[in-house]
C-alpha positions as CSV (number, residue, x, y, z in Angstrom):
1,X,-7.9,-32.8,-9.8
2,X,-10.7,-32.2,-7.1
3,X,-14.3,-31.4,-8.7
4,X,-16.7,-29.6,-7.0
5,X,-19.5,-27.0,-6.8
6,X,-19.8,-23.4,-5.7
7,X,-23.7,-21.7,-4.6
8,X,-24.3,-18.5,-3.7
9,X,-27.3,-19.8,-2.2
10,X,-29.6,-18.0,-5.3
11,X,-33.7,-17.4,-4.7
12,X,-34.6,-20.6,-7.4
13,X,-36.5,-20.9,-10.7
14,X,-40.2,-20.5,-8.8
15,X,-39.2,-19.4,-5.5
16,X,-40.0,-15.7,-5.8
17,X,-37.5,-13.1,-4.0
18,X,-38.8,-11.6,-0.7
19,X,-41.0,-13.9,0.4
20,X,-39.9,-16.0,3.3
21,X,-41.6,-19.6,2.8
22,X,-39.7,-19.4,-1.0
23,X,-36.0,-18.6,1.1
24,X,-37.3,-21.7,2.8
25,X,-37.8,-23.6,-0.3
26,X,-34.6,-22.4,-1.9
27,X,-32.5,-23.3,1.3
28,X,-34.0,-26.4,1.5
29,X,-33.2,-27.6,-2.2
30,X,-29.8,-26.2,-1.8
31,X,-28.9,-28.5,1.1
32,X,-30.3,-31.3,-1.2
33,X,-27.9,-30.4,-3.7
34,X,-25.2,-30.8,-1.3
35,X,-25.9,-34.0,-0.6
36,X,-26.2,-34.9,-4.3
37,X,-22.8,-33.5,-4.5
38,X,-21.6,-35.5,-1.4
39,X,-23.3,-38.9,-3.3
40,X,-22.1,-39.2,-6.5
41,X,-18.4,-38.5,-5.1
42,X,-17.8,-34.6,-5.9
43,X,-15.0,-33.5,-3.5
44,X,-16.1,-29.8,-2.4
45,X,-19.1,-27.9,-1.9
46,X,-18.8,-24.1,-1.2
47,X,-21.0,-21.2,-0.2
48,X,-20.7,-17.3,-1.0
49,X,-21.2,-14.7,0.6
50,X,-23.3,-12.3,-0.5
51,X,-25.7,-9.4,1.6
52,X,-28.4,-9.1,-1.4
53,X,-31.8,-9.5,-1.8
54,X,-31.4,-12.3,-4.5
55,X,-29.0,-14.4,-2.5
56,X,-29.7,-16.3,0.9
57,X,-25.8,-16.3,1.6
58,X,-25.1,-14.0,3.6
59,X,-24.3,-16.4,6.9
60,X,-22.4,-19.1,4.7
61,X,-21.0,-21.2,7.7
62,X,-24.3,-21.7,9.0
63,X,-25.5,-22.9,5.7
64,X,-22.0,-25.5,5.8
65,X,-22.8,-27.1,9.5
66,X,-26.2,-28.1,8.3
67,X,-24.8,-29.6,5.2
68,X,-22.2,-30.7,7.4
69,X,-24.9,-33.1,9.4
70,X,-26.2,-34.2,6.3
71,X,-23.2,-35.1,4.8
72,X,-20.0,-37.9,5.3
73,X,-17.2,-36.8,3.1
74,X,-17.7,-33.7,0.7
75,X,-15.0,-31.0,1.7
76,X,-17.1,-27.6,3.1
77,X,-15.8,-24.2,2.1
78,X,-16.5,-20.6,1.9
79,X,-16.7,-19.3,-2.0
80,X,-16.0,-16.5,-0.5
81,X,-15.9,-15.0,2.6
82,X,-15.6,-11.6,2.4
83,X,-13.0,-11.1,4.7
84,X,-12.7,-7.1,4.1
85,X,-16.3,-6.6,5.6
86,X,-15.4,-9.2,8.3
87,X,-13.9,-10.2,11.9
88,X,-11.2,-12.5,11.5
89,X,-11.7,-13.8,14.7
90,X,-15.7,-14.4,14.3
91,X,-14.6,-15.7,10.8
92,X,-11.7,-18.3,12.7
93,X,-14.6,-19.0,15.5
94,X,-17.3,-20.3,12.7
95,X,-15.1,-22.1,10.3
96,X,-12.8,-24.1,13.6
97,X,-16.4,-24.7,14.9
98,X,-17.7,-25.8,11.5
99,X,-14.4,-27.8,11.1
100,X,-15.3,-30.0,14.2
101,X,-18.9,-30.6,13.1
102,X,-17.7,-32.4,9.7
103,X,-14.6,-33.5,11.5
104,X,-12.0,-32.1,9.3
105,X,-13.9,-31.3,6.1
106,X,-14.3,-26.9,6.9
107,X,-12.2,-24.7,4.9
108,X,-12.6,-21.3,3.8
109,X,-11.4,-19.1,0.7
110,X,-11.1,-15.5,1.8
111,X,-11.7,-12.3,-0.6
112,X,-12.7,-9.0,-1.2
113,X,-16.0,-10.0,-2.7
114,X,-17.2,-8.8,-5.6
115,X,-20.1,-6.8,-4.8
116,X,-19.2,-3.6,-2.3
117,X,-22.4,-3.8,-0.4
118,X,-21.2,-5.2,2.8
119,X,-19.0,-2.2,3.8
120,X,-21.4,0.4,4.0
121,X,-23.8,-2.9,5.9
122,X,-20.5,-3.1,8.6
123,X,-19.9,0.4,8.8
124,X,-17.3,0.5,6.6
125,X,-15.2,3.1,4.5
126,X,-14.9,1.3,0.4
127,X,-11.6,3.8,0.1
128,X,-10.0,1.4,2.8
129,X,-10.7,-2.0,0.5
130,X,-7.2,-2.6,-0.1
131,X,-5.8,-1.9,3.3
132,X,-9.0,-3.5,5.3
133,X,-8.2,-6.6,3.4
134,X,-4.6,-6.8,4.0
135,X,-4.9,-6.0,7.7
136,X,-7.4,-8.9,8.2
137,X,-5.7,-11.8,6.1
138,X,-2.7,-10.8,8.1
139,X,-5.0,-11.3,11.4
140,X,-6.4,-14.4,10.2
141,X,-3.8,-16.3,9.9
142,X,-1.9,-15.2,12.7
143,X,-5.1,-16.7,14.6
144,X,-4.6,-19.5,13.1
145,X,-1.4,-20.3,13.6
146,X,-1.4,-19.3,17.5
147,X,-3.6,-20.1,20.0
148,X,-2.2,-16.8,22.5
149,X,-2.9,-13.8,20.1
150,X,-0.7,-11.0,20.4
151,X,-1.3,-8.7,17.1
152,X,-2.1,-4.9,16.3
153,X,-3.0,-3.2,13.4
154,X,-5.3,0.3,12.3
155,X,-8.9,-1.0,11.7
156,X,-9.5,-2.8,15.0
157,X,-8.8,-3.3,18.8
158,X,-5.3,-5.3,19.7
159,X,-5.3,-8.7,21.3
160,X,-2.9,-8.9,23.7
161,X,-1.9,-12.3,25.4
162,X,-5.9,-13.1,23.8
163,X,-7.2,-16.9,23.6
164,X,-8.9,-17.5,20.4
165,X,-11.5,-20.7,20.6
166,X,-12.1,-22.7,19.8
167,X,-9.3,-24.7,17.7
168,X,-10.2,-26.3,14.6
169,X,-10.0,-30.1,14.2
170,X,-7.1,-29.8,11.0
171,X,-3.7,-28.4,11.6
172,X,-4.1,-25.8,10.2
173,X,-7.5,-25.6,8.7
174,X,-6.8,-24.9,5.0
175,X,-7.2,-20.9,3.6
176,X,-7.2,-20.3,0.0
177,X,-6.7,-16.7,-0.8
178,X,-9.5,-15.8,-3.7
179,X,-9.0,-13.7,-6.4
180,X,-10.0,-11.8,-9.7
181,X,-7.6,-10.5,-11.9
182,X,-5.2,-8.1,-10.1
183,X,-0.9,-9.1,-10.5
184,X,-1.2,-7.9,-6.4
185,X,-3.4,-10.6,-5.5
186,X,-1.5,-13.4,-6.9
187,X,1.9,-12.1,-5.8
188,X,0.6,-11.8,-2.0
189,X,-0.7,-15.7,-2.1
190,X,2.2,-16.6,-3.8
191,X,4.3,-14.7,-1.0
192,X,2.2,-16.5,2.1
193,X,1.9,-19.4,0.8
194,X,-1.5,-19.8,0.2
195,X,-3.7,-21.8,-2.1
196,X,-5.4,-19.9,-4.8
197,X,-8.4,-19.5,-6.2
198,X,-9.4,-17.9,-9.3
199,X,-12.5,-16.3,-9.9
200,X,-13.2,-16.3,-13.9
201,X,-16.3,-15.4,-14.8
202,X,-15.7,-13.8,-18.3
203,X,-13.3,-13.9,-21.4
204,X,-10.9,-16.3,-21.8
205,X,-9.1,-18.5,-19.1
206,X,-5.6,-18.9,-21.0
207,X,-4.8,-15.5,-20.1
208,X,-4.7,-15.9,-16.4
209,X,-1.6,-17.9,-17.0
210,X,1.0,-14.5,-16.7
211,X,-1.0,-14.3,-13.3
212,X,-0.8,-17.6,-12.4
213,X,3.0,-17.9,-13.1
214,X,3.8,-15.0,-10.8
215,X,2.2,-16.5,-8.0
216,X,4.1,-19.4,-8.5
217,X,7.5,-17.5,-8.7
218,X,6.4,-15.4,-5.5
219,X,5.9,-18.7,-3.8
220,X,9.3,-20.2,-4.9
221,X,11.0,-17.1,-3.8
222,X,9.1,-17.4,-0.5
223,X,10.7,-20.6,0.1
224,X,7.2,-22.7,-0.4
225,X,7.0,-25.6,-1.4
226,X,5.3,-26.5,-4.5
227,X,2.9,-28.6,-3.3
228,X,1.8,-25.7,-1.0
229,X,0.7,-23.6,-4.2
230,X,-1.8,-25.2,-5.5
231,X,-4.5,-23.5,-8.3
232,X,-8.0,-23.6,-8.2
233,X,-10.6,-22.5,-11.0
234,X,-14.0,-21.2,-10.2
235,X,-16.0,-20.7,-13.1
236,X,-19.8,-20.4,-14.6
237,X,-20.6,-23.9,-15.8
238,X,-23.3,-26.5,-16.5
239,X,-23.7,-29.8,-17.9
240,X,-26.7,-31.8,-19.5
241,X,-26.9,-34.8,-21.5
242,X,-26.2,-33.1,-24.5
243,X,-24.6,-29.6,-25.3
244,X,-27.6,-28.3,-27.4
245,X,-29.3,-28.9,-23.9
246,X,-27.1,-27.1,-21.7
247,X,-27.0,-24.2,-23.6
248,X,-30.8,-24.2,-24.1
249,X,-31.4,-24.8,-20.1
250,X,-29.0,-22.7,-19.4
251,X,-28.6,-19.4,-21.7
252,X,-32.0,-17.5,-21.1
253,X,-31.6,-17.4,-17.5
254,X,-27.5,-16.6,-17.8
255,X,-28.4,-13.6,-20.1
256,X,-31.0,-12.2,-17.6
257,X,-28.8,-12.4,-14.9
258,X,-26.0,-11.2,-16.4
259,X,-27.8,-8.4,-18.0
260,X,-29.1,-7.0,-15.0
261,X,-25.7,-6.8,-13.2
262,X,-24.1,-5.4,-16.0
263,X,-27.2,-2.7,-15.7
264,X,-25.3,-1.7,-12.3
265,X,-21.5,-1.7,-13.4
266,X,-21.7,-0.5,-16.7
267,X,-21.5,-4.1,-18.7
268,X,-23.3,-4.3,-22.4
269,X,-26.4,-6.5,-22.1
270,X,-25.6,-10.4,-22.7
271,X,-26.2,-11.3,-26.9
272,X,-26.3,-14.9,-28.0
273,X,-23.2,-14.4,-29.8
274,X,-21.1,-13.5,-26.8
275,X,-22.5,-16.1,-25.0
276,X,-21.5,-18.4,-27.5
277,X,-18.1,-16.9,-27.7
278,X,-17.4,-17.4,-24.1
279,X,-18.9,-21.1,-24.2
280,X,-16.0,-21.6,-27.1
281,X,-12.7,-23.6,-26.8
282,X,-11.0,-20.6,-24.8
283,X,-13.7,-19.2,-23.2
284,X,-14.6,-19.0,-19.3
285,X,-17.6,-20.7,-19.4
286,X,-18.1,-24.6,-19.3
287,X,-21.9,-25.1,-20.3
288,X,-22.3,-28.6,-22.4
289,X,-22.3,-31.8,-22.3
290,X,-20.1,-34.8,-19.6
291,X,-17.6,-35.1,-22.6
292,X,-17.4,-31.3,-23.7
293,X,-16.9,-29.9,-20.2
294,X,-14.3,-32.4,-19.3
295,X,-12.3,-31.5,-22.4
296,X,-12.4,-28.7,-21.9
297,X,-11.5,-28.5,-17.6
298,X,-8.4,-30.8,-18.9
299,X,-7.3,-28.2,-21.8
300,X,-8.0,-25.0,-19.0
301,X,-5.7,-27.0,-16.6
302,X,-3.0,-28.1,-19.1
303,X,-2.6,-24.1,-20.3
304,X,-2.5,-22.8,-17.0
305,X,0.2,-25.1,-15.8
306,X,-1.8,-27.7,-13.9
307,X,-4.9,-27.1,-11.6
308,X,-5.6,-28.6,-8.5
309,X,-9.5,-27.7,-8.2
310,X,-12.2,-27.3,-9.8
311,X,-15.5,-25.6,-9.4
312,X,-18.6,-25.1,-11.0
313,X,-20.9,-22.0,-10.3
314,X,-24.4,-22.7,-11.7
315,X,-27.0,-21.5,-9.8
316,X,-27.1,-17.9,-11.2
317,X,-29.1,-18.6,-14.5
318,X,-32.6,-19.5,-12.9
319,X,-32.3,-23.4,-13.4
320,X,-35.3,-25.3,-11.4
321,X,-33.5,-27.5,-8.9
322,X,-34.5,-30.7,-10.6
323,X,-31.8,-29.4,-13.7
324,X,-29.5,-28.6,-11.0
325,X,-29.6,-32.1,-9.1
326,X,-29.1,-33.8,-12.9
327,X,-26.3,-31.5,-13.7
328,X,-24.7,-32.5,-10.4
329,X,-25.1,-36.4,-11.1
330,X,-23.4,-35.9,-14.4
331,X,-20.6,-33.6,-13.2
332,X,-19.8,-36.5,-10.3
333,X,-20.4,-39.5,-12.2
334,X,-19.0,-38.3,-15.8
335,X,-17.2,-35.4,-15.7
336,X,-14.5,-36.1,-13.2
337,X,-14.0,-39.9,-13.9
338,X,-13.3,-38.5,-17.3
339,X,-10.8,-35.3,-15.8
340,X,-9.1,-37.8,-13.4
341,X,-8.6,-40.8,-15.4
């Protein structure tokens, strides 16, 4: 199973938001964090893509080709791009160009995003999100699997007899469809073939397994193979020396967080007790120790039928970067020795 670890490129413990020099600051640890990733063997590294005031994600590929200089064998990707408020071919342009600065380690994971502020940003009508999506996945990978475009569809100009450059480095450069929790979603991967990723961020992980099957059966049906539908799991997560420490580091700044978005879509404030409940044998998030957290990746993978990636998101609960760099040390040099053995 490949290991690796998602940022949405968060403002840091001590970098305050809105001021520029602490966006420096924050950028600047971040792409040290890649390259701790990149040094103690992780496989992936992937950005968001977010257009907040709390996140510094908003151009992800440009964050990837600087981590791509500073870097010799991590995999790059998108976690995600928010393809909806997006053009495909801009989108195509940055990740191929990307892909021949870390020759051959760019790939993206395409979404709807879970934030909506990017439509109204782009000029963009919310009532279209399901149709805006299709129509530019559809585009995508029509790019990428022809250099002469020839394609036409409601939300934007045709390209007729159209160049696309430049090419990427792989053949093809690898697109994972992200997702949440809709039977739609996995069906339409499933159909095209696509890797998926899944986006769990609450309750409990088994029960994306109904899900998971039906991509796998639309897949079959589309005559894939299975080694084209692989699984990925992205999930909240954090490791310390000890679980009593991870929870500690990690809990006060989870439940702010968390509380605050749940202010703007209706959640109940974060308790201790659902915290712990979620941080349980079932639960979605992975916050303990090297030994703990690999237990409990192997008994995630083992219900949902085998799971090709994994990746942490831990930079929403306000950890100083110094936590961050040890978490990714132990995740690299503990955690997937101990998955993968």
């Amino acid at each position: 199973m490949e290991i690796g670890i998602d940022s949405f490129a968060a403002l840091m413990a001590g970098n305050a938001v809105g001021n520029a020099s602490n966006g420096l600051n924050s950028l600047s640890e971040l792409l040290e964090r890649i390259e701790q990733a990149d040094k103690v063997g992780l496989d992936v590294f992937g950005i968001g893509e977010h257009h907040r005031r709390e996140f510094l994600d908003s151009a992800p590929a440009v964050i990837l080709a600087a981590a791509a200089a500073r870097t010799t064998r991590i995999r790059l990707t998108s976690a995600v791009t928010v393809l909806s408020a997006a053009d495909p071919v801009r989108v195509f342009q940055n990740f191929a160009t990307l892909d021949l600065i870390s020759k051959g380690r760019a790939e993206m994971v395409v979404g709807r995003g879970s934030f909506t502020e990017a439509f109204p940003l782009f000029g963009l009508n919310i009532q279209d999100y399901d149709e805006l999506f299709i129509e530019k996945l559809n585009l995508l990978l029509t790019i990428r699997e022809n250099e002469i475009v020839n394609w036409q569809g409601k939300f934007r100009a045709p390209l007729i007899n159209q160049a696309i450059y430049p090419r990427p480095f792989q053949t093809p450069i690898p697109i994972w469809l992200g997702v949440g929790g809709t039977p739609e979603s996995f069906i339409r991967a499933g159909t095209l073939g696509l890797p998926l990723m899944v986006a769990v961020i609450g309750g409990e992980t088994h029960r994306f397994r109904p899900l998971i099957d039906l991509y796998r059966e639309a897949g079959r049906r589309a005559g894939h193979q299975e080694q084209q539908l692989k699984v990925g799991l992205h999930s909240l997560g954090y490791v310390a020396n000890t679980t009593e420490e991870a929870i500690n580091d990690y809990y006060p700044g989870y439940a702010e967080t968390f509380t605050r978005i749940g202010k703007e879509r209706g959640w109940q404030p974060v308790t201790r007790g659902r915290f712990d409940a979620q941080n349980g044998n079932l639960g979605a998030l992975l916050v303990g120790s090297a030994e703990e957290v690999a237990e409990k990746i192997i008994r995630h993978s083992n219900a949902l039928g085998g799971v090709s990636r994994f990746t942490f998101q831990m930079d929403n609960a306000a950890l100083p970067h110094s936590k961050l760099m040890n978490s990714i040390e132990l995740i690299g040099k503990k955690v997937a020795p101990m998955v993968n053995s």
